[in-house]
C-alpha positions in Angstrom: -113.3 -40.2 9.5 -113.2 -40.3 6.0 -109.7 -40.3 4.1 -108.7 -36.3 4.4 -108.4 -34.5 0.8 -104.7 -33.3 -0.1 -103.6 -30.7 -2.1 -100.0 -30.3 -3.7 -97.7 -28.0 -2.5 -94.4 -26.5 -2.8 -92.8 -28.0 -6.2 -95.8 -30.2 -6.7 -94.1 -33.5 -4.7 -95.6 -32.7 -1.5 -99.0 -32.9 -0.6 -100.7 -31.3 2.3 -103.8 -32.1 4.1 -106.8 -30.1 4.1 -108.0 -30.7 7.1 -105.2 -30.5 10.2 -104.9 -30.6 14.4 -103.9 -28.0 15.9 -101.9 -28.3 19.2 -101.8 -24.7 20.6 -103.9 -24.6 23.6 -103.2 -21.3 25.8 -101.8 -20.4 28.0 -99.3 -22.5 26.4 -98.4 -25.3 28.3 -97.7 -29.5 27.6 -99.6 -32.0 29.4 -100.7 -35.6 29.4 -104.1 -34.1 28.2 -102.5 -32.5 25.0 -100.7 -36.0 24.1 -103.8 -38.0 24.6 -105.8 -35.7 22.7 -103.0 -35.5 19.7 -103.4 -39.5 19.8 -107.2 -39.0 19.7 -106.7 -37.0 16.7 -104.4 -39.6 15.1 -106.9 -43.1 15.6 -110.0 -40.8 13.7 -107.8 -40.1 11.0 -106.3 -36.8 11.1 -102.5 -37.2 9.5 -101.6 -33.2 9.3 -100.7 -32.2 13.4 -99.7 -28.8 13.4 -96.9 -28.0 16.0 -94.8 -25.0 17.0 -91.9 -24.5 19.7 -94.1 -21.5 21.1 -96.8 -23.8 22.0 -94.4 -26.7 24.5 -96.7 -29.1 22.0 -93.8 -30.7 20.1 -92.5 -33.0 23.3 -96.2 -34.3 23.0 -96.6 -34.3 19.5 -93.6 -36.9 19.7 -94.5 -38.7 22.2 -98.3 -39.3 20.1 -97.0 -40.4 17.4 -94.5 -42.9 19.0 -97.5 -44.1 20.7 -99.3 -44.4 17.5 -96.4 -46.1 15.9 -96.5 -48.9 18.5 -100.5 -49.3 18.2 -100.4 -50.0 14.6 -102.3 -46.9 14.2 -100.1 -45.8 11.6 -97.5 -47.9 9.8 -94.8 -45.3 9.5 -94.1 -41.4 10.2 -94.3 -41.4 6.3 -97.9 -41.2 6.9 -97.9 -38.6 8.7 -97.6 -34.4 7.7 -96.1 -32.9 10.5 -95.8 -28.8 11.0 -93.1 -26.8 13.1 -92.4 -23.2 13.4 -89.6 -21.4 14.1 -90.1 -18.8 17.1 -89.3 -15.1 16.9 -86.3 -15.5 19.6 -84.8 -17.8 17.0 -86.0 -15.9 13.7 -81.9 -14.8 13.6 -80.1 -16.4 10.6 -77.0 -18.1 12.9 -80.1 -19.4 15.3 -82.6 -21.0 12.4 -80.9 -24.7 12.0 -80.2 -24.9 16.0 -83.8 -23.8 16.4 -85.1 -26.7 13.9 -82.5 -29.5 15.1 -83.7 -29.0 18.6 -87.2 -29.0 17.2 -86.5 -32.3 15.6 -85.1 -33.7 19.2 -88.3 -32.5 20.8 -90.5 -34.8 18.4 -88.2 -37.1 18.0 -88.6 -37.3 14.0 -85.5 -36.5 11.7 -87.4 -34.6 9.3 -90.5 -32.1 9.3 -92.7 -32.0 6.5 -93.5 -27.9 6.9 -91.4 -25.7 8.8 -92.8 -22.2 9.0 -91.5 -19.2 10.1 -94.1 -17.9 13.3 -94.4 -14.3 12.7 -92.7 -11.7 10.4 -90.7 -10.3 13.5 -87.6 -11.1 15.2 -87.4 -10.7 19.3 -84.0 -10.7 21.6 -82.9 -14.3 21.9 -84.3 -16.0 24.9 -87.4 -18.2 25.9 -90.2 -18.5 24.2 -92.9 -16.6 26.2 -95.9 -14.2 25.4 -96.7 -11.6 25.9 -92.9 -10.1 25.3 -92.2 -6.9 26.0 -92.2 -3.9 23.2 -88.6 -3.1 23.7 -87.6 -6.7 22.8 -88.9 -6.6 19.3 -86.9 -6.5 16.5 -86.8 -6.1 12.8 -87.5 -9.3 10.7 -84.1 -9.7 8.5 -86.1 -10.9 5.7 -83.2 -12.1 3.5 -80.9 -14.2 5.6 -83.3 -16.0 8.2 -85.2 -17.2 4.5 -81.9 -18.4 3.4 -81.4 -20.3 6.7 -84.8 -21.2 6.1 -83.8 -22.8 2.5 -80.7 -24.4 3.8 -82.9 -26.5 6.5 -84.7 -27.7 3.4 -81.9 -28.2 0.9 -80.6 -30.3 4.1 -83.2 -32.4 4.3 -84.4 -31.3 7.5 -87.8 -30.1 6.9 -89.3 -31.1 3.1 -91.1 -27.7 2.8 -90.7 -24.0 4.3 -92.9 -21.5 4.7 -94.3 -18.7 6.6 -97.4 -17.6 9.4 -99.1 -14.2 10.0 -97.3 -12.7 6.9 -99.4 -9.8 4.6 -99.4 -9.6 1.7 -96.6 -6.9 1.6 -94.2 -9.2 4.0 -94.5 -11.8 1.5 -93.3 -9.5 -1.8 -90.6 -8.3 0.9 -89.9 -11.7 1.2 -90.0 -12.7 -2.5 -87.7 -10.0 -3.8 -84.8 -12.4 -2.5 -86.2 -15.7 -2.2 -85.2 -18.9 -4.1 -87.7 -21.0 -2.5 -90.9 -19.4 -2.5 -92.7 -19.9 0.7 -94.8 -23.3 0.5 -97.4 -22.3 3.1 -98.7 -19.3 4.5 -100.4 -20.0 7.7 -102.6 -17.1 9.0 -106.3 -16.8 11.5 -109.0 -16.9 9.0 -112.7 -17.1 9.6 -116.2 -16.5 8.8 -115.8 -13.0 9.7 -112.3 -12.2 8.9 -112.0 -14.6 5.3 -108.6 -12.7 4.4 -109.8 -12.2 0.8 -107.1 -9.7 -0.5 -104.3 -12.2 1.0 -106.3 -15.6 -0.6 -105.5 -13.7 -3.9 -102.5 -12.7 -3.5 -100.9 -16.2 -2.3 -103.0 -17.8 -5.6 -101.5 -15.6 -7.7 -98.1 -16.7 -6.1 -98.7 -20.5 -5.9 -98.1 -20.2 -2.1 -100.8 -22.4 -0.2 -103.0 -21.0 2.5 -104.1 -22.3 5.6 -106.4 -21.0 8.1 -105.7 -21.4 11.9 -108.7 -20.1 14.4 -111.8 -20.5 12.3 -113.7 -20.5 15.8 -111.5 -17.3 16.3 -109.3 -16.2 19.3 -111.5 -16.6 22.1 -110.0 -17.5 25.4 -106.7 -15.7 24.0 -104.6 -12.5 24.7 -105.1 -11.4 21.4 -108.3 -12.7 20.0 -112.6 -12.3 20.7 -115.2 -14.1 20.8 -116.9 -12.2 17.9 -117.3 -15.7 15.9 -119.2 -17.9 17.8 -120.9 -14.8 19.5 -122.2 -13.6 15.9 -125.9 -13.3 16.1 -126.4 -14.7 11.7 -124.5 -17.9 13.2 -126.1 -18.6 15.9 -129.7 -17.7 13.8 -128.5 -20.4 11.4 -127.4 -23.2 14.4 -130.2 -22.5 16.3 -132.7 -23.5 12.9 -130.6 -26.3 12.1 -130.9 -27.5 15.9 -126.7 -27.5 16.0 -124.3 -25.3 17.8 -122.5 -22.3 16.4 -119.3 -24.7 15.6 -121.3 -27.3 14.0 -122.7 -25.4 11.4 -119.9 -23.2 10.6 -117.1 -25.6 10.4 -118.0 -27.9 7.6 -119.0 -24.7 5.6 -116.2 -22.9 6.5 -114.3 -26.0 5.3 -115.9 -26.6 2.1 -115.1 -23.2 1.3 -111.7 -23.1 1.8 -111.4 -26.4 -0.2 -113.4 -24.7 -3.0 -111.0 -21.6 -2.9 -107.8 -24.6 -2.8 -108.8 -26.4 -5.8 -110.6 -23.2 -8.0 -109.0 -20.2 -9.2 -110.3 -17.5 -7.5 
């Protein structure tokens, strides 16, 4: 693989790649397979692994690039962009640094490039688990988990913050008493759900998207089949002689870099 484009993000000293691994695999579970595979990932040259408590991928994730380390596949973890996120259970300001030092000890790394927060809810302390039940949801206090949030970065603990699955009206919640803007907002965008009104809202803000499921949810609780099942995509694969996935991905990608380095 060819070196993977960067863009800069946060105050301009950091820069992401455009092109990452994800590790969520559900029902959400670690294995040998998922360590192997984030390995895999590492030797064709992707350096952005994308991580999250909710997903048991970051005892793995560790454990690849420890592996990696010793194969010479990379020559330090500076090489490396790794993402966390903070789960809802934990989205409680006393609960934010325990949440990211324990998330450190899982990976074994004493820094995180991005740490975002998962969702703009908060739920009863407790395990990570989905589905949760309705009665243990709670509201998101905006302005002191984001100033745990800032603390874990002013610490040195992660080099950037940001947010996942946050509208556009979460974020200017979550501006009003920000010091750090957000970095990253991390949210499902596809071919048929592209997330236009949000793309231009984070531009105008200087808060970098990135787009998780472009094959979409299938195989999930929450999400459909409705992207490789669409009848123009699979029109277009089946004239090009490729699969669904094959011709939508390096489009898909090529727009999203277009929309990362162009104003919209």
């Amino acid at each position: 693989m060819a070196d993977i484009p960067g863009k800069p993000v946060g105050s301009g000293h950091a820069r992401i790649p455009l092109l990452g691994f994800g590790t969520a695999v559900f029902p959400f579970t670690a294995s040998e397979t998922m360590k192997e595979s984030i390995l895999h990932a590492i030797k064709l040259g992707y350096r952005h692994i994308d991580a999250a408590a909710l997903y048991n991928s970051e005892q793995p994730v560790g454990e690849a690039i420890a592996e990696a380390l010793g194969l010479g596949l990379i020559k330090s973890r500076a090489e490396l962009f790794i993402t966390s996120k903070l789960w809802c259970t934990d989205a409680h300001p006393d609960l934010v640094l325990p949440a990211l030092r324990r998330t450190l000890k899982n990976l074994g790394l004493e820094y995180l490039d991005l740490y975002l927060i998962h969702f703009p809810v908060s739920l009863k302390p407790g395990s990570c688990e989905v589905p949760f039940e309705e009665k243990d949801l709670l509201p998101l206090d905006f302005k002191s988990v984001w100033e745990a949030m800032e603390e874990s970065q002013s610490l040195g603990l992660s080099k950037l913050i940001g947010v996942s699955n946050f509208s556009c009206k979460k974020l200017q919640d979550l501006l009003v008493t920000a010091k750090i803007p957000p970095a990253v907002n991390q949210v499902e965008m596809n071919p048929l759900w592209q997330q236009k009104k949000l793309r231009e809202f984070c531009n105008g803000k200087g808060i970098h998207v990135t787009a998780y499921s472009p094959l979409g949810g299938r195989g999930t609780l929450w999400g459909t089949n409705r992207v490789l099942d669409c009848k123009v995509l699979q029109g277009i694969a089946q004239a090009k002689g490729k699969t669904v996935a094959q011709v939508m991905l390096p489009s898909f990608l090529f727009i999203l870099h277009f929309f990362h380095t162009h104003e919209i």
